[in-house]
Gaussian input, Z-matrix of N, CA and C with variables (Angstrom, degrees):
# hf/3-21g

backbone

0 1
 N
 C     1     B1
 C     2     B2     1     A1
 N     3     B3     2     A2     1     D1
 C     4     B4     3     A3     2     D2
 C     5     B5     4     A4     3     D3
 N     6     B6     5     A5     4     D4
 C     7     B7     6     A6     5     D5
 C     8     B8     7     A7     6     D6
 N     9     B9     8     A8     7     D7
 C    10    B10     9     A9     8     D8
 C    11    B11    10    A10     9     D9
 N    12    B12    11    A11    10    D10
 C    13    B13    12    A12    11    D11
 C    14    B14    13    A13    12    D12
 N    15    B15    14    A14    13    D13
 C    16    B16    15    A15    14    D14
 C    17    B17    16    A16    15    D15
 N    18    B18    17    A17    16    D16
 C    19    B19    18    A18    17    D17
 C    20    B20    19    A19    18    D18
 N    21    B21    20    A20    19    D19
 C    22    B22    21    A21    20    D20
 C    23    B23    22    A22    21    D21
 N    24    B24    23    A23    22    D22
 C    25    B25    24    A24    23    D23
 C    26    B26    25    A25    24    D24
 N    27    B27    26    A26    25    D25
 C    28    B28    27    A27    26    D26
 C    29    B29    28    A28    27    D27
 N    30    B30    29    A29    28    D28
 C    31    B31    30    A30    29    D29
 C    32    B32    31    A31    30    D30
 N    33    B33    32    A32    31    D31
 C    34    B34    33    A33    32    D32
 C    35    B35    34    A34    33    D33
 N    36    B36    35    A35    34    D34
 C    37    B37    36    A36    35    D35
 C    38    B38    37    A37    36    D36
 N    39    B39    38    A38    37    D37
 C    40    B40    39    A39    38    D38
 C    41    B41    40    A40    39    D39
 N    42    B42    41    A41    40    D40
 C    43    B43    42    A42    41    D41
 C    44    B44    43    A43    42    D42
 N    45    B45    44    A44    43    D43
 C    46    B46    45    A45    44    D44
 C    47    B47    46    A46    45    D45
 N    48    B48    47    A47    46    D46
 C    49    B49    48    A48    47    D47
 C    50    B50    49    A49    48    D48
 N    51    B51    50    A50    49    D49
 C    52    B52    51    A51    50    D50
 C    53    B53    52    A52    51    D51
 N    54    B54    53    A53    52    D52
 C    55    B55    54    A54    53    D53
 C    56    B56    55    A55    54    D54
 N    57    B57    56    A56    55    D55
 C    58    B58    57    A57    56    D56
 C    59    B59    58    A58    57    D57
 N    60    B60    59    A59    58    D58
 C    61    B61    60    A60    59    D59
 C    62    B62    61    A61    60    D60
 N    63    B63    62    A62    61    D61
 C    64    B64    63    A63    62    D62
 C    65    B65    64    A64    63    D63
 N    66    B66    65    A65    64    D64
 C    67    B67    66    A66    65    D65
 C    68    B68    67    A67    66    D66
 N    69    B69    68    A68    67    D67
 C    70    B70    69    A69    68    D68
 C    71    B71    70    A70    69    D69
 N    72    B72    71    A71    70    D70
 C    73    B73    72    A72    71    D71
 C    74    B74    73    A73    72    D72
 N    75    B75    74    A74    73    D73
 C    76    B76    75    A75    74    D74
 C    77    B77    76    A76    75    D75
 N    78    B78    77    A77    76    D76
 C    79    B79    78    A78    77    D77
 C    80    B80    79    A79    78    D78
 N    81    B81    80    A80    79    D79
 C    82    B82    81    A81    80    D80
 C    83    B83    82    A82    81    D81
 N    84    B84    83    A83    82    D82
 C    85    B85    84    A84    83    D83
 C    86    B86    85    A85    84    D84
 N    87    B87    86    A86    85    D85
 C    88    B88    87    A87    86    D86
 C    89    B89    88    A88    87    D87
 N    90    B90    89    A89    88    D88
 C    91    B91    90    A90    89    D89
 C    92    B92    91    A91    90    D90
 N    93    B93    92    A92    91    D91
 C    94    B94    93    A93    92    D92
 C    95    B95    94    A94    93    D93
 N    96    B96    95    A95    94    D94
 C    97    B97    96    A96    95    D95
 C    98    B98    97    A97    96    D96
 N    99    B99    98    A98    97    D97
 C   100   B100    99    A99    98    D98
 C   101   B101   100   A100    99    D99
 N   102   B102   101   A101   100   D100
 C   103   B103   102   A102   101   D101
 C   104   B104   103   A103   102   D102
 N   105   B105   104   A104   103   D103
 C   106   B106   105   A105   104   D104
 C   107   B107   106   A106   105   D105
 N   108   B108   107   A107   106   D106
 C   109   B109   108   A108   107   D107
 C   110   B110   109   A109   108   D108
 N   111   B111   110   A110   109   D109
 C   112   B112   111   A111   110   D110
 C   113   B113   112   A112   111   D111
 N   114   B114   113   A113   112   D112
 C   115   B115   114   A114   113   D113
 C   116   B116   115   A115   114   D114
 N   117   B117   116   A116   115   D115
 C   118   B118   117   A117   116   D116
 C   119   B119   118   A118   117   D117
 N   120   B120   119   A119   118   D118
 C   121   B121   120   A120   119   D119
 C   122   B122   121   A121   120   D120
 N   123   B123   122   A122   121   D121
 C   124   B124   123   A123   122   D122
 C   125   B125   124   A124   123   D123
 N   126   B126   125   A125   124   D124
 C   127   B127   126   A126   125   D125
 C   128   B128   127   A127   126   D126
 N   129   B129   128   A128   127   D127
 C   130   B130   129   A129   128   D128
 C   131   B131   130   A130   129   D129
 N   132   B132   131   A131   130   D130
 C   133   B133   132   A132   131   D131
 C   134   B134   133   A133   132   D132
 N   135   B135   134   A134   133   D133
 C   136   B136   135   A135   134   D134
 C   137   B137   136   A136   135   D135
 N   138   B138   137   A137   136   D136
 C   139   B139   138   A138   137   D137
 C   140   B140   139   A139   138   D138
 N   141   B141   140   A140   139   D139
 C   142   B142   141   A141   140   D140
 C   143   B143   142   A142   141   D141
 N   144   B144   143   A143   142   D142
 C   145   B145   144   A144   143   D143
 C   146   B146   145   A145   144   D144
 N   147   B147   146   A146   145   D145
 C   148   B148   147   A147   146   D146
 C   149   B149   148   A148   147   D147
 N   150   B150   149   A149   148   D148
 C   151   B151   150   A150   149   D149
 C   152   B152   151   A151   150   D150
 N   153   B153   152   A152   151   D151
 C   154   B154   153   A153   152   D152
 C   155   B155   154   A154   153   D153
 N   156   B156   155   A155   154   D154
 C   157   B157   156   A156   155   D155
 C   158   B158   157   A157   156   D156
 N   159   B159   158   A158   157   D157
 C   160   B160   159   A159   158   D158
 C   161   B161   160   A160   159   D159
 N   162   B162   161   A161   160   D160
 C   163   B163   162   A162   161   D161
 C   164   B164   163   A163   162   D162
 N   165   B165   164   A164   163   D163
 C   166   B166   165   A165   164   D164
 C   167   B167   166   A166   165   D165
 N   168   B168   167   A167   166   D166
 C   169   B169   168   A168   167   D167
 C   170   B170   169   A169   168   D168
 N   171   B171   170   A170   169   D169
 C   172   B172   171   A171   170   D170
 C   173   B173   172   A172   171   D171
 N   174   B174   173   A173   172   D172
 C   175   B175   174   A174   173   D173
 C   176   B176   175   A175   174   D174
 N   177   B177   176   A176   175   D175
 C   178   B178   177   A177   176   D176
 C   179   B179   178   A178   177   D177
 N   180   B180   179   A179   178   D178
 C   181   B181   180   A180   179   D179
 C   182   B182   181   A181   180   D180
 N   183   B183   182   A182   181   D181
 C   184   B184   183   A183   182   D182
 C   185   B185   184   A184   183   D183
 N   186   B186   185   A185   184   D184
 C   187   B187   186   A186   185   D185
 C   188   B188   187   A187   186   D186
 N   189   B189   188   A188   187   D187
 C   190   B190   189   A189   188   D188
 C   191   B191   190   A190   189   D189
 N   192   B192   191   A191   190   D190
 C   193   B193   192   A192   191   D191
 C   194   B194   193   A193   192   D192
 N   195   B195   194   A194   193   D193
 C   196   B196   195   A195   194   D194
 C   197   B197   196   A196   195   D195
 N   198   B198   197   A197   196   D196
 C   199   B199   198   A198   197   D197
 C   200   B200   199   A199   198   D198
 N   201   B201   200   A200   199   D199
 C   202   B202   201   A201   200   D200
 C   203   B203   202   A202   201   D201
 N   204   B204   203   A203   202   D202
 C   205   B205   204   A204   203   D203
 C   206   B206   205   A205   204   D204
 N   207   B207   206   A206   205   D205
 C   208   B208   207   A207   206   D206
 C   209   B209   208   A208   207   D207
 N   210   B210   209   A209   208   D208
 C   211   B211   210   A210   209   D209
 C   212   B212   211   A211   210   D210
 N   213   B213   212   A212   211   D211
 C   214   B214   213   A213   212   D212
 C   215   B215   214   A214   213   D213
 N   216   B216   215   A215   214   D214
 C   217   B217   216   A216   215   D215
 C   218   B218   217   A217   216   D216
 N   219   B219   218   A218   217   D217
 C   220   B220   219   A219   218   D218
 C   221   B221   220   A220   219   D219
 N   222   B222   221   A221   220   D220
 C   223   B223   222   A222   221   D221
 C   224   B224   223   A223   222   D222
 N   225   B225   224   A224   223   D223
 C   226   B226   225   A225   224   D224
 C   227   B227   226   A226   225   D225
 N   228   B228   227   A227   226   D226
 C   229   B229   228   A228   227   D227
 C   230   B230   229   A229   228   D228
 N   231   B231   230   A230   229   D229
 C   232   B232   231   A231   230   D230
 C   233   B233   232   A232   231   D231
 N   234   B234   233   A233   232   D232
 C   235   B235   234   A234   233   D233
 C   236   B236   235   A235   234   D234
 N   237   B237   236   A236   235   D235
 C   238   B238   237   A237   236   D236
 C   239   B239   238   A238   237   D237
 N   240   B240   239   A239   238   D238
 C   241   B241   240   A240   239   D239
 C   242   B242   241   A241   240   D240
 N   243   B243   242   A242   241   D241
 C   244   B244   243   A243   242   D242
 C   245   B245   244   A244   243   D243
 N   246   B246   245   A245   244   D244
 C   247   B247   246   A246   245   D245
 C   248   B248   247   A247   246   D246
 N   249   B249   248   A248   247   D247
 C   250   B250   249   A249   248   D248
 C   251   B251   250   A250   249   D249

   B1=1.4324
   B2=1.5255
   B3=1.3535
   B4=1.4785
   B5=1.5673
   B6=0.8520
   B7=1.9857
   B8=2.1359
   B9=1.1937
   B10=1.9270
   B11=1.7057
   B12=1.1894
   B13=1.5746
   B14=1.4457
   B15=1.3027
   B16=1.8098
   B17=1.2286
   B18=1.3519
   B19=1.6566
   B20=1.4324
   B21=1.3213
   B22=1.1597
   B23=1.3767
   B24=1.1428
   B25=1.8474
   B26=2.1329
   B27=1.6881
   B28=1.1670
   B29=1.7095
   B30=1.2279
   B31=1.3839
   B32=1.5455
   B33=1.1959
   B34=1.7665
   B35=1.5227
   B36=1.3770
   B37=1.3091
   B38=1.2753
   B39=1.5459
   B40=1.7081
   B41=1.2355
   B42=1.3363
   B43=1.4387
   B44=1.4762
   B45=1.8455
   B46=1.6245
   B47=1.1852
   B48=1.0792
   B49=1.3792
   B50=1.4151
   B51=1.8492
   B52=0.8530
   B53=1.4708
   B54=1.7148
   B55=1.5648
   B56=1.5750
   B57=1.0692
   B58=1.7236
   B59=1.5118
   B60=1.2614
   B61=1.1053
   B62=2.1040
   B63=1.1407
   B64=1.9532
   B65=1.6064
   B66=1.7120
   B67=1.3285
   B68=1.4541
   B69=1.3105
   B70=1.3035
   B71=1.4388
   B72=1.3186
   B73=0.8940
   B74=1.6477
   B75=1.8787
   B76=1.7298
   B77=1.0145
   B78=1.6086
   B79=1.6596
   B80=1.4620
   B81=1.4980
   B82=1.6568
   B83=1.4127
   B84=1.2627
   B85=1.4741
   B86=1.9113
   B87=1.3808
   B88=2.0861
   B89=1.5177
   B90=1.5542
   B91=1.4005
   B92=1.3676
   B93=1.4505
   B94=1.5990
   B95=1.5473
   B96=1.4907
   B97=1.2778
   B98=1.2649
   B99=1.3253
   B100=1.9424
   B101=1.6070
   B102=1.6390
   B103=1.5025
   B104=1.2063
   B105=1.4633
   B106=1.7009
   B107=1.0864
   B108=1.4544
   B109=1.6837
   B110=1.6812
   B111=1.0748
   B112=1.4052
   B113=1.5120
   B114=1.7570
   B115=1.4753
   B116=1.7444
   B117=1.0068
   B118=1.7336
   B119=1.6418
   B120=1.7567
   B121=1.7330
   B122=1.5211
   B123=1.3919
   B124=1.4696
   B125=2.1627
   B126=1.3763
   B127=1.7034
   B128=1.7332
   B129=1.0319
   B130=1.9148
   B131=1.5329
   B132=2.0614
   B133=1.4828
   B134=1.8029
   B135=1.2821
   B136=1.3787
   B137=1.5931
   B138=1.5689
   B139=1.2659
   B140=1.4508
   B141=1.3531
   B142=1.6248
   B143=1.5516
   B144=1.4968
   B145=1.4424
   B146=1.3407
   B147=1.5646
   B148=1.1264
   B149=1.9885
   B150=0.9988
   B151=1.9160
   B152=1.9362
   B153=1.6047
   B154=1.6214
   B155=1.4000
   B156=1.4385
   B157=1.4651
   B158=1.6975
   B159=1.0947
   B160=1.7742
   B161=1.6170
   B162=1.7954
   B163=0.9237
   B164=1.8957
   B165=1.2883
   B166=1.2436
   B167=2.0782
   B168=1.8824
   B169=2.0897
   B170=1.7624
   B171=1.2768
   B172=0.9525
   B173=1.5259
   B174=1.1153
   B175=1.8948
   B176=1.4115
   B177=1.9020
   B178=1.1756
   B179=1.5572
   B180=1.5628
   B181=2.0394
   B182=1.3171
   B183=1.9184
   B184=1.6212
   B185=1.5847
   B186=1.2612
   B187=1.7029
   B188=1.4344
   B189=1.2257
   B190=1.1982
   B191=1.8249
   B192=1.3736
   B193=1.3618
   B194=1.6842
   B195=1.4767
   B196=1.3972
   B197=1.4750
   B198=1.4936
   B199=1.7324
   B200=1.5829
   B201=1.8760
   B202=1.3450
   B203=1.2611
   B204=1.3972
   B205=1.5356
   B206=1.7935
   B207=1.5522
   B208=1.5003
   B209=1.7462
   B210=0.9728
   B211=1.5942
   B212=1.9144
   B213=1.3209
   B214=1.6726
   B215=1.5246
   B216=1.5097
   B217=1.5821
   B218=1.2254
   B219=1.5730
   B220=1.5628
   B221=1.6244
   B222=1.8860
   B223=1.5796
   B224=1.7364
   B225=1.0634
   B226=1.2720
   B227=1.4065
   B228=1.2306
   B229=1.5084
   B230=1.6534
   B231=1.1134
   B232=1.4436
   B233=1.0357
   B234=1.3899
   B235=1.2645
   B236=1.5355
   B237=1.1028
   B238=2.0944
   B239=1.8082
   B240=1.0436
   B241=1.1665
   B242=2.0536
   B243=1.5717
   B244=1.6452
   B245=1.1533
   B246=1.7114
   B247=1.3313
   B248=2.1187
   B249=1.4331
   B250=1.3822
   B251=1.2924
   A1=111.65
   A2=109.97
   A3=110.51
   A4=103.18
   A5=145.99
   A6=152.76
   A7=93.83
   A8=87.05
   A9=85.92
   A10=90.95
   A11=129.95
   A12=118.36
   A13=136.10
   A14=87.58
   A15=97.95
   A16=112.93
   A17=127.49
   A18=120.55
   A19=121.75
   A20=122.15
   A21=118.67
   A22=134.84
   A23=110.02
   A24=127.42
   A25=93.27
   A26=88.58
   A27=94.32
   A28=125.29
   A29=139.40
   A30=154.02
   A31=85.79
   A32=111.37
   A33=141.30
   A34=93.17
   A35=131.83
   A36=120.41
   A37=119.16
   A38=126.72
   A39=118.32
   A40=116.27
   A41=119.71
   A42=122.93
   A43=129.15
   A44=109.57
   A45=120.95
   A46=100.70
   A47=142.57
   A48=170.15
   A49=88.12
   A50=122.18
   A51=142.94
   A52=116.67
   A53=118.24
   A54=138.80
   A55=81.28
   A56=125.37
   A57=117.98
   A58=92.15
   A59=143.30
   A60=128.00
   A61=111.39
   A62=83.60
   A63=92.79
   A64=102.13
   A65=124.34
   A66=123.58
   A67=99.85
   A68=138.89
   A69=128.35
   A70=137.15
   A71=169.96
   A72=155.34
   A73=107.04
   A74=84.91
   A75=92.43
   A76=144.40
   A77=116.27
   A78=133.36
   A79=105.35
   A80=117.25
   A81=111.12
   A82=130.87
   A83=104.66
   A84=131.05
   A85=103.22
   A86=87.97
   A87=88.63
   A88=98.65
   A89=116.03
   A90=101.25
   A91=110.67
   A92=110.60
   A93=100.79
   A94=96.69
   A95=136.53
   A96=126.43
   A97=114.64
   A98=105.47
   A99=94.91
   A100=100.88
   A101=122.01
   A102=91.01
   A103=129.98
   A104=100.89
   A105=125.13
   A106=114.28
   A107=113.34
   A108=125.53
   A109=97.43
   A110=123.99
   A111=133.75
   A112=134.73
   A113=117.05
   A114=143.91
   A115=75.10
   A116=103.87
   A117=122.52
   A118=99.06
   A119=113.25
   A120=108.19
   A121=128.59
   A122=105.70
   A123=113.53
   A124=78.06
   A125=102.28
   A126=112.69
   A127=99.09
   A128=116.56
   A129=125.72
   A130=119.50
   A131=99.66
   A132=89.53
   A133=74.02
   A134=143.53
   A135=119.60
   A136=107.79
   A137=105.76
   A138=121.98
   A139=106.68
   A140=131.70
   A141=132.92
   A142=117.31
   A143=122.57
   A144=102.30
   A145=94.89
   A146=127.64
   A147=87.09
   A148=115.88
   A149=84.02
   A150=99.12
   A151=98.94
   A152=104.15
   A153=93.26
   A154=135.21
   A155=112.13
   A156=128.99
   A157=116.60
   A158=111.52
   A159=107.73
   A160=99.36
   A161=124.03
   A162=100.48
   A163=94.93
   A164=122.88
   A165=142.40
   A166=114.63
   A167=83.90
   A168=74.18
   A169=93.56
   A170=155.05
   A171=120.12
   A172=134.03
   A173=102.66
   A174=126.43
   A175=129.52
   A176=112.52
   A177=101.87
   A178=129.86
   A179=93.25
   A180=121.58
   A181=62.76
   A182=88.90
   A183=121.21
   A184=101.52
   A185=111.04
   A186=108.22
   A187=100.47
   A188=115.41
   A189=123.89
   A190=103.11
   A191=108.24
   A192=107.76
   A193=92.75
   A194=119.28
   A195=122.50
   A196=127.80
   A197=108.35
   A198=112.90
   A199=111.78
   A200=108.46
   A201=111.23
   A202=133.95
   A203=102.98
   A204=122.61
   A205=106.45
   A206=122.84
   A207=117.35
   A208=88.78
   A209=111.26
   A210=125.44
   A211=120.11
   A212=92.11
   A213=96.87
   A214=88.01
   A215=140.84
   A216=117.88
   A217=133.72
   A218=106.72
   A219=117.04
   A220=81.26
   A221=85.25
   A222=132.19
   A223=106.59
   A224=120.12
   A225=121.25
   A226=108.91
   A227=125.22
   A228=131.33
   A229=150.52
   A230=119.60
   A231=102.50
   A232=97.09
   A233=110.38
   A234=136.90
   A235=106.49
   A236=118.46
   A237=128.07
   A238=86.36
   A239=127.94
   A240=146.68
   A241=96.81
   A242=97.14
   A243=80.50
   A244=137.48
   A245=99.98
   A246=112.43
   A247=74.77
   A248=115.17
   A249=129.58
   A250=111.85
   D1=-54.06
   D2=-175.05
   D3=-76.20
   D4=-42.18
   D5=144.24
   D6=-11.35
   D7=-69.94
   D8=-161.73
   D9=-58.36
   D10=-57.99
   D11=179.71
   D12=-41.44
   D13=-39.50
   D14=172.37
   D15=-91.55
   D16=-23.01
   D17=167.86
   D18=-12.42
   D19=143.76
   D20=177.21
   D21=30.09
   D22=11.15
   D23=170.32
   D24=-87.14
   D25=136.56
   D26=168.00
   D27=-60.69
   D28=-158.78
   D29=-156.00
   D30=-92.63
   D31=-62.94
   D32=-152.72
   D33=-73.44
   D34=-57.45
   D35=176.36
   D36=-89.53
   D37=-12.18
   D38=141.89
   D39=-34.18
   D40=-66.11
   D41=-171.84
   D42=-68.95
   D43=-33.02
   D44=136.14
   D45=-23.67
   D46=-122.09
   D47=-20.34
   D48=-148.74
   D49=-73.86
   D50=-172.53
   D51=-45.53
   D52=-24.82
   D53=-146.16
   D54=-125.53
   D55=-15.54
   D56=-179.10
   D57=-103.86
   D58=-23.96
   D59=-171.55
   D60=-100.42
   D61=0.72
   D62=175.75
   D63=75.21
   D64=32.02
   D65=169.78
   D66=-90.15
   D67=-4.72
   D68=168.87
   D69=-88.71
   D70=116.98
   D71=-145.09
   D72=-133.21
   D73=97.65
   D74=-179.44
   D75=-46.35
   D76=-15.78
   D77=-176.66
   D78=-95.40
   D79=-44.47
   D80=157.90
   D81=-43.45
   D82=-26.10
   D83=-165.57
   D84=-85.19
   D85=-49.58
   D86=-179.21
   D87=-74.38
   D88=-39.39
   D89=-168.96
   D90=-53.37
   D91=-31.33
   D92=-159.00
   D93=-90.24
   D94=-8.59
   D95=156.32
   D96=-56.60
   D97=-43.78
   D98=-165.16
   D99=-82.49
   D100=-2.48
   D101=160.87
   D102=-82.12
   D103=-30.95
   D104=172.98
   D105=-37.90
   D106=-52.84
   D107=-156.65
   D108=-95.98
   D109=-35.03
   D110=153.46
   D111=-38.61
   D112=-29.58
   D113=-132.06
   D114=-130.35
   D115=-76.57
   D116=-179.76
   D117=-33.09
   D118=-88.67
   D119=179.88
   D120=-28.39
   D121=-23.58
   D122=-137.52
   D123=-102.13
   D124=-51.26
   D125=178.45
   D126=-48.55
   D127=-31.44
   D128=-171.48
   D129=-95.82
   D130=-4.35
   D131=139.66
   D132=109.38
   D133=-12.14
   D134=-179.74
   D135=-98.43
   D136=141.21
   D137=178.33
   D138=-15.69
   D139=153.87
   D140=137.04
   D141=-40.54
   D142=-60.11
   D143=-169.69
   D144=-100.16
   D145=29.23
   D146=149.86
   D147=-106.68
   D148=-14.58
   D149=179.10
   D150=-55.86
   D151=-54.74
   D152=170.37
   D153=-62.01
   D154=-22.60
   D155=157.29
   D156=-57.50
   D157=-42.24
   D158=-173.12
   D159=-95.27
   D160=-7.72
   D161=-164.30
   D162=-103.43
   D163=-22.24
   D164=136.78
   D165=-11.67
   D166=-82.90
   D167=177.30
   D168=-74.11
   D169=-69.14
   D170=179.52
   D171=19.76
   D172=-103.40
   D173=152.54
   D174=-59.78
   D175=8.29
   D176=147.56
   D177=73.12
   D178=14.07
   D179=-158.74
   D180=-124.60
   D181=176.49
   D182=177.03
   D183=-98.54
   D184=-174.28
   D185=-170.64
   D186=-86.73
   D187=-43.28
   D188=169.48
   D189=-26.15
   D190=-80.94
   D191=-158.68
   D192=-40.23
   D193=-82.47
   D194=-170.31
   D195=-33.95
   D196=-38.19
   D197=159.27
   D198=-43.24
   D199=-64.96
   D200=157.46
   D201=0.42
   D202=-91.96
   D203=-175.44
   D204=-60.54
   D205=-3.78
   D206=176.85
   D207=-97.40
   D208=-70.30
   D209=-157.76
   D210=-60.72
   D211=-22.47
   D212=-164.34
   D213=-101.61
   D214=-18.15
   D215=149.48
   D216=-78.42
   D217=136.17
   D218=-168.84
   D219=-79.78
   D220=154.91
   D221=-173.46
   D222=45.54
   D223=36.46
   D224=173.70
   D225=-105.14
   D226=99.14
   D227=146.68
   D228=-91.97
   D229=142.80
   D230=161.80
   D231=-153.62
   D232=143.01
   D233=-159.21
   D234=-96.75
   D235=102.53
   D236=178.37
   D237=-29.38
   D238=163.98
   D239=-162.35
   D240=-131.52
   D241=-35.11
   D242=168.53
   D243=-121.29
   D244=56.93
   D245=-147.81
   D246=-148.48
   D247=154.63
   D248=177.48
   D249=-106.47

């Protein structure tokens, strides 16, 4: 069902479509930014809290939330980069 709907719809109006119909879930959606963008700083050599700190005011949340979204998913790691 959901295959025949998205057919031939681009990337951009898959995700329209999908985000107009309430199949997306916006807080799943930041969490997995702030690991990304978190995962990314941290690969480029800046501390862990501090990558969740800039990625935190970034997005305008508290650190808390962004600590959150790293720490409260199972098997999710990243390894501080200046740390052995």
């Amino acid at each position: 069902m959901l295959n025949n709907r998205l057919q031939g719809k681009s990337k951009e109006m898959a995700v329209d479509w999908l985000w107009q119909e309430g199949l997306l879930d916006f807080t799943r959606l930041e969490q997995l930014y702030i690991r990304e963008k978190v995962r990314h700083l941290v690969s480029c050599g800046s501390p862990k809290m501090e990558a969740i700190n800039q990625v935190a005011t970034e997005l305008n949340c508290s650190f808390e939330k962004a600590r959150n979204a790293i720490y409260k998913r199972k098997n999710f790691k990243i390894k501080d980069g200046n740390k052995n």
